[in-house]
C-alpha positions as CSV (number, residue, x, y, z in Angstrom):
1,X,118.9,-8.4,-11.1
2,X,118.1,-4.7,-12.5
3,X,119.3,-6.1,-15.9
4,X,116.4,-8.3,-15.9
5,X,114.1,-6.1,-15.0
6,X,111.0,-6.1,-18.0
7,X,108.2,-3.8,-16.8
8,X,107.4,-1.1,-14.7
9,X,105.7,-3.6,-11.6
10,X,109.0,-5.1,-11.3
11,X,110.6,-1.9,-10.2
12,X,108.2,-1.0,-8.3
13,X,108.0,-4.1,-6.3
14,X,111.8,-3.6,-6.2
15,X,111.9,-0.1,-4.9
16,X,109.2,-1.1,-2.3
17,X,111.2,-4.2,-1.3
18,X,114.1,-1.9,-0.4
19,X,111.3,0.4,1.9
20,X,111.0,3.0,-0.7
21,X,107.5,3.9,-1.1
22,X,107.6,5.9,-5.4
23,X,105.4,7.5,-7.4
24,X,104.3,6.5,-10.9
25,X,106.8,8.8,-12.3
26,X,109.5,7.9,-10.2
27,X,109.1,4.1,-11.5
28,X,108.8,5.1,-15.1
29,X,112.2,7.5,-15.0
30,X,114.1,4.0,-12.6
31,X,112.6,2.0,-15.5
32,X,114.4,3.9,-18.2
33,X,117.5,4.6,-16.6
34,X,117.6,1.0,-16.3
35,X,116.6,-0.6,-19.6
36,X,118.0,2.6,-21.7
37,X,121.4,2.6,-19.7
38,X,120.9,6.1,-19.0
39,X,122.1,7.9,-16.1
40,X,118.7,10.0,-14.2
41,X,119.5,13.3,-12.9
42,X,116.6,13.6,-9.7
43,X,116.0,17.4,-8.7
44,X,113.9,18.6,-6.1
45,X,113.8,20.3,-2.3
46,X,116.4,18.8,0.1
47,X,114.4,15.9,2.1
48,X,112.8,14.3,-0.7
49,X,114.1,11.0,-0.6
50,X,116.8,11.9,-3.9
51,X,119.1,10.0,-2.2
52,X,117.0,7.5,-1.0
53,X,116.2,5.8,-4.4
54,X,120.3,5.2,-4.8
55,X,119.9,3.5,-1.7
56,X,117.4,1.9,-2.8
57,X,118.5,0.3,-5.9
58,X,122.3,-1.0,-4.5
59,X,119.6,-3.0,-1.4
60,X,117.4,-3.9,-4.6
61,X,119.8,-5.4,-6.9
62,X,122.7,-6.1,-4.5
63,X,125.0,-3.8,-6.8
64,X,127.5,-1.7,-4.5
65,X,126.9,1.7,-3.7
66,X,129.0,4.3,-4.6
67,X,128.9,7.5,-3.2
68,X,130.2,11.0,-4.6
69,X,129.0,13.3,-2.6
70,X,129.7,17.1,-4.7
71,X,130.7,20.3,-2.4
72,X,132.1,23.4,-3.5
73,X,135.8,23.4,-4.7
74,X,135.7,19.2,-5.2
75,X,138.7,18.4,-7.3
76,X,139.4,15.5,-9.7
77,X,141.7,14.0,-7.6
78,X,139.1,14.0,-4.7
79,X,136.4,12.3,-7.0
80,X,138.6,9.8,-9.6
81,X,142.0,9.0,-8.2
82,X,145.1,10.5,-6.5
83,X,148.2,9.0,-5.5
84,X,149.2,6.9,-2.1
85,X,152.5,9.8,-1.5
86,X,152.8,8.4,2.1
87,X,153.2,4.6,0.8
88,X,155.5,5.7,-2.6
89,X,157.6,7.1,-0.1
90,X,158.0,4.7,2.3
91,X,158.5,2.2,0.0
92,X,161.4,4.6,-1.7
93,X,162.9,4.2,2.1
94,X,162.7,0.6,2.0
95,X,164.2,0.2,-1.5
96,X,167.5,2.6,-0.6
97,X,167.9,0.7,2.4
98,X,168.1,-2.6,1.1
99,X,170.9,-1.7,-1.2
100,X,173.7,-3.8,-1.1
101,X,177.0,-4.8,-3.0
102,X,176.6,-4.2,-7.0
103,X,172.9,-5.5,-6.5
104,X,170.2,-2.6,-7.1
105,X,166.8,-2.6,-5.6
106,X,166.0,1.1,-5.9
107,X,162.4,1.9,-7.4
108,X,162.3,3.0,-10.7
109,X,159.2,5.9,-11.5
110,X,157.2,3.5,-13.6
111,X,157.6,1.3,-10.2
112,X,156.3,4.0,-8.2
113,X,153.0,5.2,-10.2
114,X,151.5,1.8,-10.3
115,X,148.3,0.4,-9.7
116,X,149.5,-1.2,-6.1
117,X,149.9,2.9,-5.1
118,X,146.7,4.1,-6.9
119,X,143.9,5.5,-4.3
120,X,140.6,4.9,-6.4
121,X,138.2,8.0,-5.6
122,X,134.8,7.0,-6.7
123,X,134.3,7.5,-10.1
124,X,137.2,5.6,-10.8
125,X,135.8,2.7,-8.1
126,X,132.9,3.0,-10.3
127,X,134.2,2.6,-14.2
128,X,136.9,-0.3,-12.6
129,X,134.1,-2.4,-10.4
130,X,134.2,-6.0,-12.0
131,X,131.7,-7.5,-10.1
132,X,128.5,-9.6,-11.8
133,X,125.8,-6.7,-10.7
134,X,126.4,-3.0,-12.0
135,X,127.2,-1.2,-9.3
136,X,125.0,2.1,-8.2
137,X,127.1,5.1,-9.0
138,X,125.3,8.1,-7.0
139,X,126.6,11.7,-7.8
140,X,125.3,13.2,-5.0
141,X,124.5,17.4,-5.0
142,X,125.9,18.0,-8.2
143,X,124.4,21.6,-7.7
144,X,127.3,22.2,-5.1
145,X,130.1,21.5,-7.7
146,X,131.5,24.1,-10.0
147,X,131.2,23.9,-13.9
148,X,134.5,22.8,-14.4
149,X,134.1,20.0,-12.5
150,X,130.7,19.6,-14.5
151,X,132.1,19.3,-17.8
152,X,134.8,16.9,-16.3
153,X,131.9,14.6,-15.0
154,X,130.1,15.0,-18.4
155,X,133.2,14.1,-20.1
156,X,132.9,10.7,-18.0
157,X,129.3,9.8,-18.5
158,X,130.2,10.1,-22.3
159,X,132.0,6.7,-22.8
160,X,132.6,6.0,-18.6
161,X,136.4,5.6,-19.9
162,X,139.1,7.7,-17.4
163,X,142.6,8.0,-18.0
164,X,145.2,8.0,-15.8
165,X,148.5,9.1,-17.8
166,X,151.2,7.3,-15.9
167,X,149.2,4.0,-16.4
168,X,146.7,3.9,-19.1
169,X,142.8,4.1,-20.0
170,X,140.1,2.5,-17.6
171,X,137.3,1.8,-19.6
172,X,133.7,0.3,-17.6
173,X,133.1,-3.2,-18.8
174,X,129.3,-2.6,-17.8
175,X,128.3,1.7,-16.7
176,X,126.8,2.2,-13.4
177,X,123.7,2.8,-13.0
178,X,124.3,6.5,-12.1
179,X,121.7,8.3,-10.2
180,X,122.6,12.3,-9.9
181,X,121.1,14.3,-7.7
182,X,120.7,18.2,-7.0
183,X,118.7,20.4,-5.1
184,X,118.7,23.1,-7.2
185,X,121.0,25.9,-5.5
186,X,122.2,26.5,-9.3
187,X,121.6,25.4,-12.3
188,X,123.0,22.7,-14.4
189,X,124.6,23.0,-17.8
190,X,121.9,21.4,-21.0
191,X,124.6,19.6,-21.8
192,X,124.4,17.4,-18.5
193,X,120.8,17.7,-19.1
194,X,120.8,16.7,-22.3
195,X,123.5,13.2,-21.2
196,X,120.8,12.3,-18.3
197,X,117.2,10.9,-18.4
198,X,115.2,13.7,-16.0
199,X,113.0,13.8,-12.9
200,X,111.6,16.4,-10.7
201,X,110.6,14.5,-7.2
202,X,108.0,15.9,-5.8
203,X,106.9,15.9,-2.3
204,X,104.2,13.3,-1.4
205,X,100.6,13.4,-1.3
206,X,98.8,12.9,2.4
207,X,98.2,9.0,1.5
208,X,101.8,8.5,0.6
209,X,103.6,10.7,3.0
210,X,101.4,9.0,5.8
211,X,102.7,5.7,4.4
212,X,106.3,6.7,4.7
213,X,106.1,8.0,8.1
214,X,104.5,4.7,9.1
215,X,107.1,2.5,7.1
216,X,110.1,4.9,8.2
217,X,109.0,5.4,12.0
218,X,107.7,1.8,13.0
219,X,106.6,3.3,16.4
220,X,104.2,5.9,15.1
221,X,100.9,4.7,14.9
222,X,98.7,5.1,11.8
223,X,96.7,7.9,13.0
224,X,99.6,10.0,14.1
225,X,101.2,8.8,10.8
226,X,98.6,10.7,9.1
227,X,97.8,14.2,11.3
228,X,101.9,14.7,11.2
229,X,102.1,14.3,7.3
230,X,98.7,16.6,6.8
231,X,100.5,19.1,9.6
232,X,103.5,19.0,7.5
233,X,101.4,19.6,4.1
234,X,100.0,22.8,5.9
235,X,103.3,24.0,7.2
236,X,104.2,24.1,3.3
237,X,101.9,25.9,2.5
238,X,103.1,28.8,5.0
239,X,105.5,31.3,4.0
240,X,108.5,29.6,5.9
241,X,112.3,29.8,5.6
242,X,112.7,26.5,5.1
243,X,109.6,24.1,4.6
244,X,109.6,20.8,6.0
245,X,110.5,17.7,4.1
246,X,109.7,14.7,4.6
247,X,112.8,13.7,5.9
248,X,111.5,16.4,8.6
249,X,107.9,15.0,9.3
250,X,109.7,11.2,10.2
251,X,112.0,13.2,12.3
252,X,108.6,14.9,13.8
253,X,106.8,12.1,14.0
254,X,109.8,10.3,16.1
255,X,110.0,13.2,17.9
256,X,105.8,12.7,19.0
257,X,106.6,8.6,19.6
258,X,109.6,9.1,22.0
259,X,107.2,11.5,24.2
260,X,104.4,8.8,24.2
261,X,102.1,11.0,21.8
262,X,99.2,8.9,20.5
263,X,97.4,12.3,18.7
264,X,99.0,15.6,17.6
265,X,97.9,18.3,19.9
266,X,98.8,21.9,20.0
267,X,100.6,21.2,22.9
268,X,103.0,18.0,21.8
269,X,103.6,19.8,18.1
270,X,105.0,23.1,20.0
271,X,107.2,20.9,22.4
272,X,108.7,19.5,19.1
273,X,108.5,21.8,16.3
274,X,112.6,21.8,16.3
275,X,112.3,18.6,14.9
276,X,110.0,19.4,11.8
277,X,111.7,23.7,11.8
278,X,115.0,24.0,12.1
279,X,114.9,28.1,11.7
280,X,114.3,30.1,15.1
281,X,112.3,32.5,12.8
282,X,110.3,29.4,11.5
283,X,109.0,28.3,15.0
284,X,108.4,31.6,16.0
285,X,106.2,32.3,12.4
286,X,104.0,28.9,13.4
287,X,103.1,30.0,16.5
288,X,102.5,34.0,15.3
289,X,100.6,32.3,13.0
290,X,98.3,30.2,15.1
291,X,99.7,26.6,15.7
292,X,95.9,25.4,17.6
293,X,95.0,26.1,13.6
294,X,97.2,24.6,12.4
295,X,97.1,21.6,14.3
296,X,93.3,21.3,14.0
297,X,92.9,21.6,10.6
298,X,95.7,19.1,9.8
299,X,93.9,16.5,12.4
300,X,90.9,17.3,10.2
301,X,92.5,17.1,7.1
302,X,93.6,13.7,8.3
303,X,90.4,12.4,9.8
304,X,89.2,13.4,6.0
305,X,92.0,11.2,4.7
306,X,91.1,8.2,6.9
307,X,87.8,8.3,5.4
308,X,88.3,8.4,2.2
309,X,91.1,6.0,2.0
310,X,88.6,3.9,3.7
311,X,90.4,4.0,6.8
């Protein structure tokens, strides 16, 4: 289906199919990645729905989703391929003990580093995947990788050909379409850069962030919808450890539904503040720094929303 994609309105009806809610940019940078075959390295704050568009795009074009998720020390065997041991061994077992007479069943090493004992990690899953849709390849926190492992992956984006030496070259009959992701904790090499097509995902304005909230918490009424994404706006605005996302303001607005709230009040936000700060020193910054404020300025900030979204 993405292969036939021709304009910009189809990706966005696709993304918003799949319950992801982009901006312009965001369509424009999917667009390209899919028309140009590029893959679309998405930076930005943890919580901002980098992940999400992967998502989005396997439940969009029905391609499978493929998940390397980066940490520090990741090896090449963890993300490409490693051997079955416990299987080549058994079957070593098995072979010796069905010896008999002159006949010889023993394994022979090209037997035992064969594709039946291969353990396809998933880049590998990625550039072998025959099926009719491109799969989604997402590279998950490449930030948390080291640079060898960097100019390995870089190496694979080049022609999406790996080699494995006891058996031969796997080349992709059709790439994935490869959605990289990183937070930012370090920089990345140009030369990644330089392979990817490039997005900085921003956090949403009120009218967008109150639509998530309402799409992603189906209890939450509109009105709350809107006073916990403007008291989220305000709380990044404050010097806090860590911001909320807004992967935080649906947990907080949850948080408000399961203890019947209909309207944030001073009272409700400091019963669940965990759910939108996850830093003692956070919560205890909000309320040094007035949470009544807070929380009537945001309910303000909303009603001002309401009104001029016509609501």
């Amino acid at each position: 289906m993405a292969q036939s994609v021709l304009t910009l309105g189809e990706v966005r009806s696709g993304l918003e199919a799949a319950d992801y809610l982009p901006d312009e940019g965001l369509v424009a940078a999917v667009y390209l990645a899919i028309t140009l075959r590029r893959p679309l390295l998405l930076e930005g704050e943890a919580g901002v729905g980098k992940t999400e568009v992967a998502k989005a795009l396997a439940a969009w074009t029905g391609g499978s989703l493929i998940r390397l998720q980066c940490y520090e020390g990741i090896s090449v065997s963890q993300a490409v391929y490693e051997w079955d041991y416990a299987r080549q061994i058994l079957s070593l077992r098995v072979a010796e003990a069905s010896k008999s007479g002159d006949s010889d069943n023993s394994l022979q090493t090209s037997d035992l580093y064969s594709e039946q004992f291969l353990v396809r990690r998933p880049l590998l899953q990625a550039v072998t995947d025959s099926s009719s849709v491109a799969p989604i390849l997402l590279i998950d926190e490449i930030d948390r990788a080291d640079d060898e492992f960097e100019a390995f992956l870089l190496e694979v984006l080049s022609d999406w050909t790996i080699t494995v030496p006891e058996i031969g070259a796997f080349t992709a009959t059709q790439p994935p379409l490869t959605i990289i992701t990183s937070n930012r904790t370090r920089d990345i090499h140009d030369a990644l850069r330089r392979r990817c097509l490039y997005h900085w995902v921003e956090h949403p304005d009120l009218t967008r962030e109150t639509a998530i909230v309402a799409l992603r918490s189906e209890t939450t009424s509109e009105v709350l919808s809107r006073q916990v994404a403007a008291a989220s706006g305000h709380l990044r605005n404050g010097s806090f450890y860590k911001p909320p996302s807004v992967a935080e303001t649906i947990a907080w607005a949850d948080a408000l539904s399961a203890l019947g709230a209909e309207e944030l009040t001073a009272e409700v936000a400091g019963q669940t503040l965990g759910a939108v700060l996850k830093y003692r020193e956070d919560q205890e910054r909000a309320r040094a720094n007035g949470l009544e404020q807070l929380v009537a300025e945001a309910v303000a900030e909303a009603d001002r929303g309401a009104l001029s979204d016509g609501g």
